[in-house]
C-alpha positions as CSV (number, residue, x, y, z in Angstrom):
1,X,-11.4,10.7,-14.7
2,X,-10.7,7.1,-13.7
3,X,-9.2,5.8,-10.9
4,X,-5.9,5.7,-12.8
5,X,-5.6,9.2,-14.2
6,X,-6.5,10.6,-10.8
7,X,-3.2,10.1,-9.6
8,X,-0.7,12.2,-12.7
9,X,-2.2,15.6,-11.9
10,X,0.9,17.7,-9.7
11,X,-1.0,18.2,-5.9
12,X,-0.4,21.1,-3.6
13,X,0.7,19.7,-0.3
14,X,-2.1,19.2,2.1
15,X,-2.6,20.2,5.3
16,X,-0.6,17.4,7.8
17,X,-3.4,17.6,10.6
18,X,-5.9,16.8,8.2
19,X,-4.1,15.5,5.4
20,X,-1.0,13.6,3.8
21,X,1.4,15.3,1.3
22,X,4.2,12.6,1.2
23,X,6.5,15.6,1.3
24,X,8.3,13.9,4.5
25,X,8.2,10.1,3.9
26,X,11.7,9.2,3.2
27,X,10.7,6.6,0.4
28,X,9.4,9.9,-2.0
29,X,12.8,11.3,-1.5
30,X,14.1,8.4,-3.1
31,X,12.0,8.4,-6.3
32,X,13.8,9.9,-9.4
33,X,12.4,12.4,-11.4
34,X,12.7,9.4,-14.1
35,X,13.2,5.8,-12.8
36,X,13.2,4.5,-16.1
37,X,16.4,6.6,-16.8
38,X,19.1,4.9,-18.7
39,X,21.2,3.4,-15.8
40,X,17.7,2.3,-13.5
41,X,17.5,-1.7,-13.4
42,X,14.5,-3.3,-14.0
43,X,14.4,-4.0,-10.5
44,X,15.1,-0.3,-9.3
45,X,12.1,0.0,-11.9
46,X,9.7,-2.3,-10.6
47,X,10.6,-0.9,-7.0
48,X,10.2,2.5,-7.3
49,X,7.2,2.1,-9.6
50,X,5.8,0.0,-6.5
51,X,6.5,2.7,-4.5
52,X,4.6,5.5,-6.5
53,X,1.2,3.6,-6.8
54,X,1.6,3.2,-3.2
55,X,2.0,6.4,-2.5
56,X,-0.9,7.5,-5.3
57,X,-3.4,5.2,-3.3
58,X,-2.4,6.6,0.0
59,X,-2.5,10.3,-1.6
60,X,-6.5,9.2,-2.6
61,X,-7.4,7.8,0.4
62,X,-6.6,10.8,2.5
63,X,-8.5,13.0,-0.3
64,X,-11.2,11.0,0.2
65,X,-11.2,11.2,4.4
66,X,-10.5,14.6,3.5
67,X,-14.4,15.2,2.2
68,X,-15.3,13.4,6.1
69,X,-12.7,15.9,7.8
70,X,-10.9,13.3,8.6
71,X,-7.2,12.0,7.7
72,X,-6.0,8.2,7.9
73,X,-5.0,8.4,11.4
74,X,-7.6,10.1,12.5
75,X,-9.9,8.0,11.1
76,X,-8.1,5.2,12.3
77,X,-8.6,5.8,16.0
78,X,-12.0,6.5,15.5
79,X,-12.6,3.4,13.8
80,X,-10.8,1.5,16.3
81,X,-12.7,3.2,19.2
82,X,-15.8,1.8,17.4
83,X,-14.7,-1.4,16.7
84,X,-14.3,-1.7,20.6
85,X,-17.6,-0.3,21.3
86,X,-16.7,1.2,24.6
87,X,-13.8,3.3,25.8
88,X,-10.1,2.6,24.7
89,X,-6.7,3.4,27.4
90,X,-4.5,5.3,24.8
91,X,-1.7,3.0,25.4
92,X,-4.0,0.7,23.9
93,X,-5.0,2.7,21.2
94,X,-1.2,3.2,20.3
95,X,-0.7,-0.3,20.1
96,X,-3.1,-1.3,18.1
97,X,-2.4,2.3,15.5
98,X,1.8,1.1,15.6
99,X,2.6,4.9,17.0
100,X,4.3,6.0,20.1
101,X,2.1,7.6,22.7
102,X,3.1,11.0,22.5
103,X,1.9,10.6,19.1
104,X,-1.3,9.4,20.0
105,X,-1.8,11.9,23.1
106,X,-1.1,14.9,20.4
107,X,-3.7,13.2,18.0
108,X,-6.2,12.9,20.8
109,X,-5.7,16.7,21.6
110,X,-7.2,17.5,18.1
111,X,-10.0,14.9,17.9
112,X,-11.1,15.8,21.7
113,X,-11.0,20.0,19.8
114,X,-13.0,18.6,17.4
115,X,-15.5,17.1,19.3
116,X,-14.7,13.3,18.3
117,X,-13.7,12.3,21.3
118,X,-13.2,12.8,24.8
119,X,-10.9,11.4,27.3
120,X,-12.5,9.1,30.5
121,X,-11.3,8.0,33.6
122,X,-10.7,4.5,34.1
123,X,-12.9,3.5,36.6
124,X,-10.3,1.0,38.0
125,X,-7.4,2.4,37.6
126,X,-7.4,6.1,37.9
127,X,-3.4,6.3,36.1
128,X,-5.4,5.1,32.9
129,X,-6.6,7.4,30.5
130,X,-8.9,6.4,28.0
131,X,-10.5,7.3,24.9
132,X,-14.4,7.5,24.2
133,X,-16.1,7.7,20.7
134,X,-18.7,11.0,20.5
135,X,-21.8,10.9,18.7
136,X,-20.4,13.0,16.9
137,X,-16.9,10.7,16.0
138,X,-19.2,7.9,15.4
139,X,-21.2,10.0,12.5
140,X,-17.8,11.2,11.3
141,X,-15.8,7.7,11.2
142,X,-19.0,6.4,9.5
143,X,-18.7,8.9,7.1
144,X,-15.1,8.1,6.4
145,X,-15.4,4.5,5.6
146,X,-18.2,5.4,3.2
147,X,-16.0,7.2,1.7
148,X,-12.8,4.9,1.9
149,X,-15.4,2.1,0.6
150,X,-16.0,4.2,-2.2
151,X,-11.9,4.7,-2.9
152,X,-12.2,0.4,-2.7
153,X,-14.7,0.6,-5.2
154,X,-13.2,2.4,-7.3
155,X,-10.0,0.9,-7.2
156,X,-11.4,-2.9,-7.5
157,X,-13.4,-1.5,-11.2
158,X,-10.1,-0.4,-12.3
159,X,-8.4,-3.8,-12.4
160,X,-9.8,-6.8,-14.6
161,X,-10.1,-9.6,-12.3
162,X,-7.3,-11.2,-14.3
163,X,-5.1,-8.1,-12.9
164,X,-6.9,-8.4,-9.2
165,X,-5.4,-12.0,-9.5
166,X,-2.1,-11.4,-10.8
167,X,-1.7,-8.2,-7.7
168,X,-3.2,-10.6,-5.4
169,X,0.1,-13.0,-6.1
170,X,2.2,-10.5,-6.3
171,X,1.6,-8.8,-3.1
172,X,1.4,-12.2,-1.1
173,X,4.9,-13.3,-2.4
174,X,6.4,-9.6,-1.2
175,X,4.5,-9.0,2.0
């Protein structure tokens, strides 16, 4: 299967602790059935087929965090907590991850159950909370971005550098 194909196969909705189904983004609500029906502009086109690979890439990246035990945000705290290299306050953390922090306190319950991380003290400021990286999240957030390097990878060899050029334009005139 390539990189491609991967994506027209119908998926069962995955789990949404560990796992994206774009069931509840409001964007895959609007996606017809058909949005090359016979009243869809070629703009409504272009848009919604925007939106799809989008979502597809999404979809594969969270299979492929999936194989760490891990899911985007998960992962994404982890990775952040690393970056860092030493404890993160979770107001912090919710900052940098663009999520409110009752999000992030709900995601820290399950990555503290899983043994990924554990709250601290701040040691000057005992209303602070913050987040620590485990051995065990460091071996697991490792393991994600081999595997989210090996989603790049496969992405990157299914696009001619011609087409990597042409995308390259094309997302820096829309973003």
């Amino acid at each position: 299967m390539t990189f491609a194909t991967d994506f027209m196969v119908e998926v069962a909705p995955l789990s949404l602790d560990t796992g994206w189904s774009g069931l509840y983004d409001s964007f895959m609500n609007l996606i017809p059935e058909d949005p090359r029906s016979a009243t869809a502009t070629s703009e409504e086109i272009c848009m919604f087929a925007f939106l799809k690979a989008a979502g597809a890439i999404h979809t594969r990246l969270e299979r492929a965090l999936e194989t760490a035990g891990l899911s985007l945000a998960k992962h994404g705290v982890l990775s952040h907590l690393a970056e860092a290299g030493e404890p993160l306050p979770l107001s912090e953390l919710a900052g940098r991850l663009c999520c409110v922090r009752s999000n992030m306190t709900q995601l820290m319950d399950r990555l503290e159950a899983e043994g990924l991380v554990q709250r601290v003290d701040d040691p000057s400021d005992r209303r602070i909370v913050r987040a620590a990286l485990t051995p065990l999240g460091a071996e697991r957030q490792a393991a994600g971005e081999r595997e989210l390097e090996k989603v790049q990878a496969e992405f990157h060899a299914s696009l001619s550098s011609a087409d990597r050029a042409v995308l390259d334009r094309i997302l820096a005139a829309i973003a």
